[in-house]
Backbone atoms as SQL, in Angstrom:
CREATE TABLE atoms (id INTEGER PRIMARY KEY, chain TEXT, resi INTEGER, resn TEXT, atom TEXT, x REAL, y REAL, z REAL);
INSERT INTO atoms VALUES
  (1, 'A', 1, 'UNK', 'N', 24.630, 71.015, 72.363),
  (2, 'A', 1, 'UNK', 'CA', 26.051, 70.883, 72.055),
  (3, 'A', 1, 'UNK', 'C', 26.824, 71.988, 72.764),
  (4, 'A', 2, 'UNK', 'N', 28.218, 71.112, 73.247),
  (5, 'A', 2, 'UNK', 'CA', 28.760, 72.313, 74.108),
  (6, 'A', 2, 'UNK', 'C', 29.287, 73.184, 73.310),
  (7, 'A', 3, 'UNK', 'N', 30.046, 74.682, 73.688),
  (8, 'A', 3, 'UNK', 'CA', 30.760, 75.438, 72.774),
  (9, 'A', 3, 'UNK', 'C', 32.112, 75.278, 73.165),
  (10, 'A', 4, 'UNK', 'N', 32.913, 74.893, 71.729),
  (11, 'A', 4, 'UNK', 'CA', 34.055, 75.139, 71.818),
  (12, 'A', 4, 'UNK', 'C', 35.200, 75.837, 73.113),
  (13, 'A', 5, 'UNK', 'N', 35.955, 75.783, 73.154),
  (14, 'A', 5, 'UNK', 'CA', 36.660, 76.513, 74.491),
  (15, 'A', 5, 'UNK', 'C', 36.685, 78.317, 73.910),
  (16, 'A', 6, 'UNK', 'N', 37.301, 78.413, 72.560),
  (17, 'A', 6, 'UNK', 'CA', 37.800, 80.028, 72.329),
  (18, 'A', 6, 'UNK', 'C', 36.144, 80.380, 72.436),
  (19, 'A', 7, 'UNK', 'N', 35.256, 80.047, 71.775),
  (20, 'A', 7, 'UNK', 'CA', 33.777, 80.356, 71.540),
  (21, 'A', 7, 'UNK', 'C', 33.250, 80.156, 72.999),
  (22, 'A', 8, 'UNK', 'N', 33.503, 79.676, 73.823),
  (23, 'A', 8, 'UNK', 'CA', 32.636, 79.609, 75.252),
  (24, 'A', 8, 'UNK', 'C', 33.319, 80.691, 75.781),
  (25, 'A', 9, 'UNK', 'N', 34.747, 80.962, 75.734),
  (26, 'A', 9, 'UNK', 'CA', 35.514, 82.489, 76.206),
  (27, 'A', 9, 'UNK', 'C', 34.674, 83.703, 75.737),
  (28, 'A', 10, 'UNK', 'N', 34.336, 83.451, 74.490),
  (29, 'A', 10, 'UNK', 'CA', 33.903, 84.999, 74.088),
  (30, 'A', 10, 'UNK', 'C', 32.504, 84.909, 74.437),
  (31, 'A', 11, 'UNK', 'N', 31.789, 84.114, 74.333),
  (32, 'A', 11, 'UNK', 'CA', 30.727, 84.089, 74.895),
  (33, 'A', 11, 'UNK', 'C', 30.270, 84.911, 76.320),
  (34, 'A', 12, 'UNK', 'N', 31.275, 84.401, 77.498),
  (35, 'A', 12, 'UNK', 'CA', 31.401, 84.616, 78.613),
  (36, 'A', 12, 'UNK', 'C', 31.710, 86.124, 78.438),
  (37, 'A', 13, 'UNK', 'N', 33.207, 86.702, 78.008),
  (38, 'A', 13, 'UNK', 'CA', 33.494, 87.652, 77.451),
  (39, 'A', 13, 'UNK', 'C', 32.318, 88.637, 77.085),
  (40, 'A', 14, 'UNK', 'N', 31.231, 88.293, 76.119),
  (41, 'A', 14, 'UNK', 'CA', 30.501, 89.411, 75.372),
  (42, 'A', 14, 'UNK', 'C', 29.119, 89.005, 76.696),
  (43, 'A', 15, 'UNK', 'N', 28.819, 88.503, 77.580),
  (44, 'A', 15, 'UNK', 'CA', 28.011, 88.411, 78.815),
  (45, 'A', 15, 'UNK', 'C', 28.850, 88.936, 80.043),
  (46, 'A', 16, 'UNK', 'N', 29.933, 89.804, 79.951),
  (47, 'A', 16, 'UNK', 'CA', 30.396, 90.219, 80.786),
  (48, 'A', 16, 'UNK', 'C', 30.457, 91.688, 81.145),
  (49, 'A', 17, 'UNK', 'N', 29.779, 92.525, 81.603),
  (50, 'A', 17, 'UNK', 'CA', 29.301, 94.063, 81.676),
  (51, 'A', 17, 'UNK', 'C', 29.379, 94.896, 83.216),
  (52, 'A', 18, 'UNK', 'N', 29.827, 95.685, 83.054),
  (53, 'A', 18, 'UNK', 'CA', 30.320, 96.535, 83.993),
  (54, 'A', 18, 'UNK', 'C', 29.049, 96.717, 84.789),
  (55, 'A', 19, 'UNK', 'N', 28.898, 96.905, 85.966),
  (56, 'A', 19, 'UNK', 'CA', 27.641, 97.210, 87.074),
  (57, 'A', 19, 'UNK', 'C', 28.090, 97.347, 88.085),
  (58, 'A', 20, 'UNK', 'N', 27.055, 98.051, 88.965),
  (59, 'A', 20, 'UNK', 'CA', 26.959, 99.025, 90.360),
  (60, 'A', 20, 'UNK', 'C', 27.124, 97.749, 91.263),
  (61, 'A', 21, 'UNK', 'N', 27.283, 98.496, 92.476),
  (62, 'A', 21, 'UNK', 'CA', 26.713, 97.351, 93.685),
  (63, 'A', 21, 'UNK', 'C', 25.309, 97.634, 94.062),
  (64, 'A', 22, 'UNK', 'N', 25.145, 98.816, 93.636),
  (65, 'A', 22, 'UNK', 'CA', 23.630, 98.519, 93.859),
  (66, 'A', 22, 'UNK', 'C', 22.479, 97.871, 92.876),
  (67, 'A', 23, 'UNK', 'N', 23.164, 97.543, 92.152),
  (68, 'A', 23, 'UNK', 'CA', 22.415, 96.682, 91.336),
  (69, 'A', 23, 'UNK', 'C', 22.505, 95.467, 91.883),
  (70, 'A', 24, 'UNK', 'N', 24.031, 95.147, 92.254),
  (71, 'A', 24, 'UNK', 'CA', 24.148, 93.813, 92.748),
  (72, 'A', 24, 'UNK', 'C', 23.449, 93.622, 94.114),
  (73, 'A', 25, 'UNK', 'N', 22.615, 94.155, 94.831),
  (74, 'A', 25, 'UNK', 'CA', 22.531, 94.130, 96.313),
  (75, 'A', 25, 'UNK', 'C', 21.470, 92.601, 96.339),
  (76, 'A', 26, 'UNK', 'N', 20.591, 92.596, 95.526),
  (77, 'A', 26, 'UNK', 'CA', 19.502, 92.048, 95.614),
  (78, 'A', 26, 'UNK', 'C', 20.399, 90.246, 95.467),
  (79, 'A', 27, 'UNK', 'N', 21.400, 90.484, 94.746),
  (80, 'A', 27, 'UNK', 'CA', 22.374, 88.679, 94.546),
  (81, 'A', 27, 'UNK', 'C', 22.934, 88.488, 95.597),
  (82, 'A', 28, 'UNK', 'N', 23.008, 89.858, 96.262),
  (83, 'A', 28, 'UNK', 'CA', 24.057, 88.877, 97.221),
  (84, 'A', 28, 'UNK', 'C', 23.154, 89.241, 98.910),
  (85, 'A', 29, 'UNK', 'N', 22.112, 89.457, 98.883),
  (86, 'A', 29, 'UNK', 'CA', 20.933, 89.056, 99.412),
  (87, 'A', 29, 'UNK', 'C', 20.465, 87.954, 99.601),
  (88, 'A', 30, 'UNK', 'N', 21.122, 86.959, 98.221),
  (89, 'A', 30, 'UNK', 'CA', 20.040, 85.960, 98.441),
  (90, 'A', 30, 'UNK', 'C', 21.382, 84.946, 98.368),
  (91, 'A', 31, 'UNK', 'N', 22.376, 85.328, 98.515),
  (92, 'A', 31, 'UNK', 'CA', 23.414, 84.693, 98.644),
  (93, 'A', 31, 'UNK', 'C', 24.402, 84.227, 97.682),
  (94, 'A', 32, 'UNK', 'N', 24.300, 84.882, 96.467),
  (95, 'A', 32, 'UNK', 'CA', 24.623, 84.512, 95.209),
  (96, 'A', 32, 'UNK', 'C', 25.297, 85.088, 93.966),
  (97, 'A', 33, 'UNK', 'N', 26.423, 85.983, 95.315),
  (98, 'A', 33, 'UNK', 'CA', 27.156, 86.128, 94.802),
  (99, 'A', 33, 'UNK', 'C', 28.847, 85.736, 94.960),
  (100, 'A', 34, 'UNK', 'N', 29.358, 85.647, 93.792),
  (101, 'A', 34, 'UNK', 'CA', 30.727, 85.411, 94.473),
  (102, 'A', 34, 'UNK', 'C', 32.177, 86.017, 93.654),
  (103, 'A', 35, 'UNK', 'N', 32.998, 86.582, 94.921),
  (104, 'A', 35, 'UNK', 'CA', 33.846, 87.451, 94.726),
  (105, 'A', 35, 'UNK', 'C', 35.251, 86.870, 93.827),
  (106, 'A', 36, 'UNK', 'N', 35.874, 87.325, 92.709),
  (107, 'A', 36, 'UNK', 'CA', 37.015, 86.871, 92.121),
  (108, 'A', 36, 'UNK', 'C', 37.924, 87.502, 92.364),
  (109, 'A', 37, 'UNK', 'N', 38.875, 87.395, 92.408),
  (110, 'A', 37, 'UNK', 'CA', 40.331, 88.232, 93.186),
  (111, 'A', 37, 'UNK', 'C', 40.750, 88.833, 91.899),
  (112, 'A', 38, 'UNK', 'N', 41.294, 89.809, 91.755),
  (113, 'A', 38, 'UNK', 'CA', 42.127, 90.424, 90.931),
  (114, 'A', 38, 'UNK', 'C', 43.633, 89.642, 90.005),
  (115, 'A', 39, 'UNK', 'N', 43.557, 88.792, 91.247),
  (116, 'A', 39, 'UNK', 'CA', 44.645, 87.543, 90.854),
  (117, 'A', 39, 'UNK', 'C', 44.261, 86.757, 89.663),
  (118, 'A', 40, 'UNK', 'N', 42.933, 86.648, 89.624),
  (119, 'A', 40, 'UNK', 'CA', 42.324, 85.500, 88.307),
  (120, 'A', 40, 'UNK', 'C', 41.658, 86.326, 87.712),
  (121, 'A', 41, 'UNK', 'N', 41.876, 86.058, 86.651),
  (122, 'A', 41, 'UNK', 'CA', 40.562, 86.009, 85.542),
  (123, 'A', 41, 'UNK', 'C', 39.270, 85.909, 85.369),
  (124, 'A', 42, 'UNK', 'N', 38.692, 86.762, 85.557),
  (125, 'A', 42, 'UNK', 'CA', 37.201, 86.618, 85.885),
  (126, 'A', 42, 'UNK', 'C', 36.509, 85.119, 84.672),
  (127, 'A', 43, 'UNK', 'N', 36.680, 85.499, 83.631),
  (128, 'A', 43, 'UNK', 'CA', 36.220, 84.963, 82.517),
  (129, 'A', 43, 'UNK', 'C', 36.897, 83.489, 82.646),
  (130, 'A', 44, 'UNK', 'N', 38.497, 83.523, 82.846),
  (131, 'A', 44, 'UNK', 'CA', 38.877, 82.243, 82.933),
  (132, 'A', 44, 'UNK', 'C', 38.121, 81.201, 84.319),
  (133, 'A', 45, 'UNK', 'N', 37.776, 82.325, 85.698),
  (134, 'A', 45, 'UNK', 'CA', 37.166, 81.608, 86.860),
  (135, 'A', 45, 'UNK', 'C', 35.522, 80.877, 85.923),
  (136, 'A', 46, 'UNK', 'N', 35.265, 81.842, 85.406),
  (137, 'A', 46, 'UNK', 'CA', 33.733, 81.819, 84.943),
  (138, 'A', 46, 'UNK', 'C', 33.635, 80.187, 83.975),
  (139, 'A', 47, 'UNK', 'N', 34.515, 80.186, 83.109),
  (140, 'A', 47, 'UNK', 'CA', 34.768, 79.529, 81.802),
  (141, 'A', 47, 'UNK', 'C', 34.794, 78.037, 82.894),
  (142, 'A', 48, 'UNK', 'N', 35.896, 78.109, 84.142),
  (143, 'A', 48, 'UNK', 'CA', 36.085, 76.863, 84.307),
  (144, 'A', 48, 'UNK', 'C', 34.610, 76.655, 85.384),
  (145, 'A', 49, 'UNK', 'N', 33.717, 77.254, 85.979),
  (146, 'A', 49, 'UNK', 'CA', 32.719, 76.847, 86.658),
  (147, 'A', 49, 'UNK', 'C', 31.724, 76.376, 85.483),
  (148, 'A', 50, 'UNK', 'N', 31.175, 76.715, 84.286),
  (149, 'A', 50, 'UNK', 'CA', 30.827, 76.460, 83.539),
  (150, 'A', 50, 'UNK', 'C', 31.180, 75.008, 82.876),
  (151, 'A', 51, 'UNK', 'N', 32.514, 74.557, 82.734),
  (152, 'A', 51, 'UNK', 'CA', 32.928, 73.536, 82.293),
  (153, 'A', 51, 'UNK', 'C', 33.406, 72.516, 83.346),
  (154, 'A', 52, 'UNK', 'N', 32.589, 72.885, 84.675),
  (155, 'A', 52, 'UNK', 'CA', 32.384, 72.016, 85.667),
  (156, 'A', 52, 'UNK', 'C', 34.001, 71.343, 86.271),
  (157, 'A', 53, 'UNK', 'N', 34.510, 72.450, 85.959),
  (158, 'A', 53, 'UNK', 'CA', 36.673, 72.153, 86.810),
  (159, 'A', 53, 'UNK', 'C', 36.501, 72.103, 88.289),
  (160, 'A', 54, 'UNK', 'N', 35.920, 70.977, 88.672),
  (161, 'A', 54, 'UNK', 'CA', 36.585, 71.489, 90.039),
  (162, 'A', 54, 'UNK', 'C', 37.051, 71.322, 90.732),
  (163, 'A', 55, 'UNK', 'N', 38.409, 70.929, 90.836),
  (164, 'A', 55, 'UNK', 'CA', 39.901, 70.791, 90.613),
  (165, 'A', 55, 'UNK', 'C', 40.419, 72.450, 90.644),
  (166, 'A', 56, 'UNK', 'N', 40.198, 72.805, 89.628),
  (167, 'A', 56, 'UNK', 'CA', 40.228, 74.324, 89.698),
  (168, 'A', 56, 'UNK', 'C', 39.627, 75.155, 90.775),
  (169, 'A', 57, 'UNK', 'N', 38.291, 75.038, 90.533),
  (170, 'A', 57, 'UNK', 'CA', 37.452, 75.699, 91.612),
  (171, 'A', 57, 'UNK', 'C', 37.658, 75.447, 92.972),
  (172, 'A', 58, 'UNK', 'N', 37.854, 74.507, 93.512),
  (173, 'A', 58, 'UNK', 'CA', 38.147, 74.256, 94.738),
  (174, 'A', 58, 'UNK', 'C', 39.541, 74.854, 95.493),
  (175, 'A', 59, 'UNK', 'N', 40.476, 74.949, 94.095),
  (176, 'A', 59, 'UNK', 'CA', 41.900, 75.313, 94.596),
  (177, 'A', 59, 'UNK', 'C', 41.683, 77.042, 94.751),
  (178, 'A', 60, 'UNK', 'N', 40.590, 77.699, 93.967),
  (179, 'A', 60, 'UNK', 'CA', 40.785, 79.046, 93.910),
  (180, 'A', 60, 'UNK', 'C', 40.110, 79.330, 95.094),
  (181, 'A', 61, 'UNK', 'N', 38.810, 78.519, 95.503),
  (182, 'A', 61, 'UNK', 'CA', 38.227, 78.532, 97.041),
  (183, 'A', 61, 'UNK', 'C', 38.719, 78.281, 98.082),
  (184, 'A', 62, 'UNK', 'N', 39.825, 77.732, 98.005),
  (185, 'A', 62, 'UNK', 'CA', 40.650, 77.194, 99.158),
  (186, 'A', 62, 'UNK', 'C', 41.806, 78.350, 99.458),
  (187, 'A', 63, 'UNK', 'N', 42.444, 79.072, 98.506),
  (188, 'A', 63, 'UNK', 'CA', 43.226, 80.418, 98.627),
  (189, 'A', 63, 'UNK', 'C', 42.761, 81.700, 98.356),
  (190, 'A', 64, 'UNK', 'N', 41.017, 81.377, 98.598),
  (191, 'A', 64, 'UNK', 'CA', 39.948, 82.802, 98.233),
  (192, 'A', 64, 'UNK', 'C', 40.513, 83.762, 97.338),
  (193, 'A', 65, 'UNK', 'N', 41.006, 83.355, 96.051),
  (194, 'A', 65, 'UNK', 'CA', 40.564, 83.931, 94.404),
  (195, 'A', 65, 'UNK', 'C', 39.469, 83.970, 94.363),
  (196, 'A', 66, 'UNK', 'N', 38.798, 83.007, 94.807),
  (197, 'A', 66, 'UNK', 'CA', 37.295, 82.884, 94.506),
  (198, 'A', 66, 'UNK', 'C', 36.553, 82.520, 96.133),
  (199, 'A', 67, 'UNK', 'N', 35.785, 83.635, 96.349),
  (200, 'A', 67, 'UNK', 'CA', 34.836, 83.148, 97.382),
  (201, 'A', 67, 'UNK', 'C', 33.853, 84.012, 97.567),
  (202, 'A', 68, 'UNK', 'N', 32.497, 83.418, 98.378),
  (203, 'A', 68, 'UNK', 'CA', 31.455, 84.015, 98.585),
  (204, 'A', 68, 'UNK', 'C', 31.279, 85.213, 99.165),
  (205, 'A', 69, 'UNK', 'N', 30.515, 86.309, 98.924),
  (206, 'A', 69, 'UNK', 'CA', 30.467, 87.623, 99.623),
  (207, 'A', 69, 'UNK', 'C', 30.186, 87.893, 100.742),
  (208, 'A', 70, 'UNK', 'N', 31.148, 88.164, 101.525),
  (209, 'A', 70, 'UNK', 'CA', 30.258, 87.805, 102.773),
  (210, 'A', 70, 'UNK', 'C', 30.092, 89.716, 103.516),
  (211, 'A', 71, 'UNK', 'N', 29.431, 89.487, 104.864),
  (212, 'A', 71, 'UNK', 'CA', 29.068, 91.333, 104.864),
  (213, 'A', 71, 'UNK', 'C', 29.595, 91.975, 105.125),
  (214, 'A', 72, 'UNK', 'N', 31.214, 91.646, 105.270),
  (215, 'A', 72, 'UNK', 'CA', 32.493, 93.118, 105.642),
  (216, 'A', 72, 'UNK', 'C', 32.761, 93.360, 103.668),
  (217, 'A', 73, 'UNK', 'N', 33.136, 92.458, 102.947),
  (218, 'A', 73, 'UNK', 'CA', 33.080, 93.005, 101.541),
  (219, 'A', 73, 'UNK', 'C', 31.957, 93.642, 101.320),
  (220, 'A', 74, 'UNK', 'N', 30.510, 93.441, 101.803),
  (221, 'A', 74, 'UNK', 'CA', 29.423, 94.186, 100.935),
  (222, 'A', 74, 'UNK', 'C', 29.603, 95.646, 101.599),
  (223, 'A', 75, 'UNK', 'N', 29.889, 95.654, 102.890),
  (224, 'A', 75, 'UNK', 'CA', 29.539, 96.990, 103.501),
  (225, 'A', 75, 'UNK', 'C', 31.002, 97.788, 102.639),
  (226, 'A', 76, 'UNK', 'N', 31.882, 97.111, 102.489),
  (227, 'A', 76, 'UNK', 'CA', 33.768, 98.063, 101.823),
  (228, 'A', 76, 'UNK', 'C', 32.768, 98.405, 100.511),
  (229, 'A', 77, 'UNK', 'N', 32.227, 97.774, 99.033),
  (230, 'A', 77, 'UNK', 'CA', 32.036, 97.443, 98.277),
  (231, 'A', 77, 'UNK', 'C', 30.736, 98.859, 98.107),
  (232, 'A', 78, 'UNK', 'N', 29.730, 98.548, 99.641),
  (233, 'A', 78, 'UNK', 'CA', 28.529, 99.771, 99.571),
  (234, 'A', 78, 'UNK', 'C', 29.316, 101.193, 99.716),
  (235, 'A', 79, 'UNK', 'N', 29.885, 101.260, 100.654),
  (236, 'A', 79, 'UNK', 'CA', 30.918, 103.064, 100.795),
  (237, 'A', 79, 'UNK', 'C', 31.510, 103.104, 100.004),
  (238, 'A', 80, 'UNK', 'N', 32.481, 102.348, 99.116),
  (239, 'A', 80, 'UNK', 'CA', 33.533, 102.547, 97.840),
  (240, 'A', 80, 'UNK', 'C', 32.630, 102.782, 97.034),
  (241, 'A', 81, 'UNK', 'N', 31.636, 102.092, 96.649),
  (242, 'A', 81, 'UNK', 'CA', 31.014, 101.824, 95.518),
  (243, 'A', 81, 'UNK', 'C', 32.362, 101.777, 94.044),
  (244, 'A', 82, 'UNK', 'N', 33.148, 100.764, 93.763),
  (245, 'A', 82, 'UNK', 'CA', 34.098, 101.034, 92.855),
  (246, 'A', 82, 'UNK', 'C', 33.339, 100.440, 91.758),
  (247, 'A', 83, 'UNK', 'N', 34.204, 100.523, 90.869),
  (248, 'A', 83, 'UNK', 'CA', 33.895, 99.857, 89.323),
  (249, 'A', 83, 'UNK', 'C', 33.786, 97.828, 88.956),
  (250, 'A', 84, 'UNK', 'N', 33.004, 97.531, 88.625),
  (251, 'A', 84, 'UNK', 'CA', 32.855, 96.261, 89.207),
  (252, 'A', 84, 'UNK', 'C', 32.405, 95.632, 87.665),
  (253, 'A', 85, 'UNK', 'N', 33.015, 94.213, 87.406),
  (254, 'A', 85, 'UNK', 'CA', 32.389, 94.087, 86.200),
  (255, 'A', 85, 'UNK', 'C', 31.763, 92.308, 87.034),
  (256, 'A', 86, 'UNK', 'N', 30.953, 91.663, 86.268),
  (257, 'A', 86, 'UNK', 'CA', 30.090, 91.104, 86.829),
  (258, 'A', 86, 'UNK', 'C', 29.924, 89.775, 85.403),
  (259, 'A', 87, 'UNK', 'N', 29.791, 88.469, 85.363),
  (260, 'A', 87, 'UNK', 'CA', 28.983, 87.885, 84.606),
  (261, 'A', 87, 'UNK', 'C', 28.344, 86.706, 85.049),
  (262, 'A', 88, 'UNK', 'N', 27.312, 85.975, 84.767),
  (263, 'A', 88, 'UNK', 'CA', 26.474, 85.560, 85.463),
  (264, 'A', 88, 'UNK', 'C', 26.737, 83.756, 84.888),
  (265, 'A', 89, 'UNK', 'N', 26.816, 83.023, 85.761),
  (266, 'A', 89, 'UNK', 'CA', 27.048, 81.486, 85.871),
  (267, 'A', 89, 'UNK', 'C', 26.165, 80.982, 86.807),
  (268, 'A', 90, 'UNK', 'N', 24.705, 80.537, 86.196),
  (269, 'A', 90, 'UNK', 'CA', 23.949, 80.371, 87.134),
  (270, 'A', 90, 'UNK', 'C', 24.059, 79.352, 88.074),
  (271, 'A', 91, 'UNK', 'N', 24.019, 79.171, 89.197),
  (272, 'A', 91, 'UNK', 'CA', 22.870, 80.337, 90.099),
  (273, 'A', 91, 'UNK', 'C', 23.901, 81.512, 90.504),
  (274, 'A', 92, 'UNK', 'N', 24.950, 81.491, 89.950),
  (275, 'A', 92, 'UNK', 'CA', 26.102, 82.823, 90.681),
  (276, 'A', 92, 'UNK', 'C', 26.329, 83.793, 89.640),
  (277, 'A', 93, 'UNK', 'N', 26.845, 84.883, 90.246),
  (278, 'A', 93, 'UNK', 'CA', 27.040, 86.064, 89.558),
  (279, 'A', 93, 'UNK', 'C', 28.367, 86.459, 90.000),
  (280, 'A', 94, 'UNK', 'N', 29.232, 86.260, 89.011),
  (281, 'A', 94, 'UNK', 'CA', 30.626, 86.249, 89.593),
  (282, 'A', 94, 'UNK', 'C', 31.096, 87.859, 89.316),
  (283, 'A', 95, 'UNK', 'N', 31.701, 88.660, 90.498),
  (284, 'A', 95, 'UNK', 'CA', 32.116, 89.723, 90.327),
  (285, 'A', 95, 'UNK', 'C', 33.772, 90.417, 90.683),
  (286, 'A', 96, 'UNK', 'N', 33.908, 91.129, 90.271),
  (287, 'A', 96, 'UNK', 'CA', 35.711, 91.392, 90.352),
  (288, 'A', 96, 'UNK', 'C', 35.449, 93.119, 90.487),
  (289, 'A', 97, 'UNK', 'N', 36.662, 93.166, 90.945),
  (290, 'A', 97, 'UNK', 'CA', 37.041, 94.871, 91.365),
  (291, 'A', 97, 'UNK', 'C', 37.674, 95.260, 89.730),
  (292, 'A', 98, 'UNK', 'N', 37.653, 96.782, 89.373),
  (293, 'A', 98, 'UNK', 'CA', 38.205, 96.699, 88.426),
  (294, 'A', 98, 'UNK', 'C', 38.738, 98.267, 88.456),
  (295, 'A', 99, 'UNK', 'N', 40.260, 97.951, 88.024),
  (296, 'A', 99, 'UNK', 'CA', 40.808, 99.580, 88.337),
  (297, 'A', 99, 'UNK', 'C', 40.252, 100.320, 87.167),
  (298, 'A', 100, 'UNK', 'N', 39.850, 101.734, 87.594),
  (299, 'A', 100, 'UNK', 'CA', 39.109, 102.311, 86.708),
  (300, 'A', 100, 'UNK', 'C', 39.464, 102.890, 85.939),
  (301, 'A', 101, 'UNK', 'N', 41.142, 103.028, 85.852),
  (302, 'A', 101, 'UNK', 'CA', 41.655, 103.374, 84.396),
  (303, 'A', 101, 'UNK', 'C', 41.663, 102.520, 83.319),
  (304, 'A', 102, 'UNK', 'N', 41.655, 100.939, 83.802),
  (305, 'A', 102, 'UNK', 'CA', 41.470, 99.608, 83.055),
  (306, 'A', 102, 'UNK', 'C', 40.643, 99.804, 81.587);
C-alpha cells in the first residue's frame, strides 16, 4: 500500500541526511547520481520521482532543476567540498547544495 502524500513527504523528509562528496563519489561513479537546483525542493523533486510524475520530471530535466552529474559539477563539488544533503530514490541519489547557515 502506497503512503499517503503528507506521510510519503515525511518519510522522504526523515531519509533525508546531510553528506560529504566523498561519500558520494562511489554514486556518481556509477552514474547515479542526480543534481537538484536550489530552485526545487529536494523532497518535493524526490516525492514526485517516487510517485512516478513525469510530467514533472521531465519539465525539471528539460530546464536542469534536475539533472545528472556530470564531471565539471563533480570536480566544483570535489575542491568546494560544500554542505550537501542527499536522499536516495532508487536507483538515484538525489543531491542539492545547501547554504550552510540553512
Amino acid at each position: 500500500m502506497a503512503a499517503e502524500p503528507d506521510e510519503l513527504y515525511a518519510q522522504l523528509l526523515g531519509e533525508t541526511a546531510e553528506i560529504s562528496w566523498q561519500e558520494l563519489q562511489p554514486f556518481f561513479a556509477r552514474g547515479a547520481l542526480l543534481w537538484v537546483s536550489p530552485a526545487l525542493d529536494l523532497i518535493d523533486a524526490a516525492r514526485a520521482m517516487v510517485e512516478n510524475k513525469q510530467a514533472a520530471v521531465a519539465g525539471w530535466l528539460a530546464d536542469e532543476r534536475l539533472a545528472k552529474v556530470e564531471a565539471e559539477r563533480a570536480q566544483d563539488l570535489l575542491h568546494r567540498n560544500p554542505p550537501l544533503w542527499a536522499v536516495v530514490v532508487a536507483p538515484w541519489v538525489l543531491i542539492q547544495e545547501r547554504d550552510s547557515e540553512v
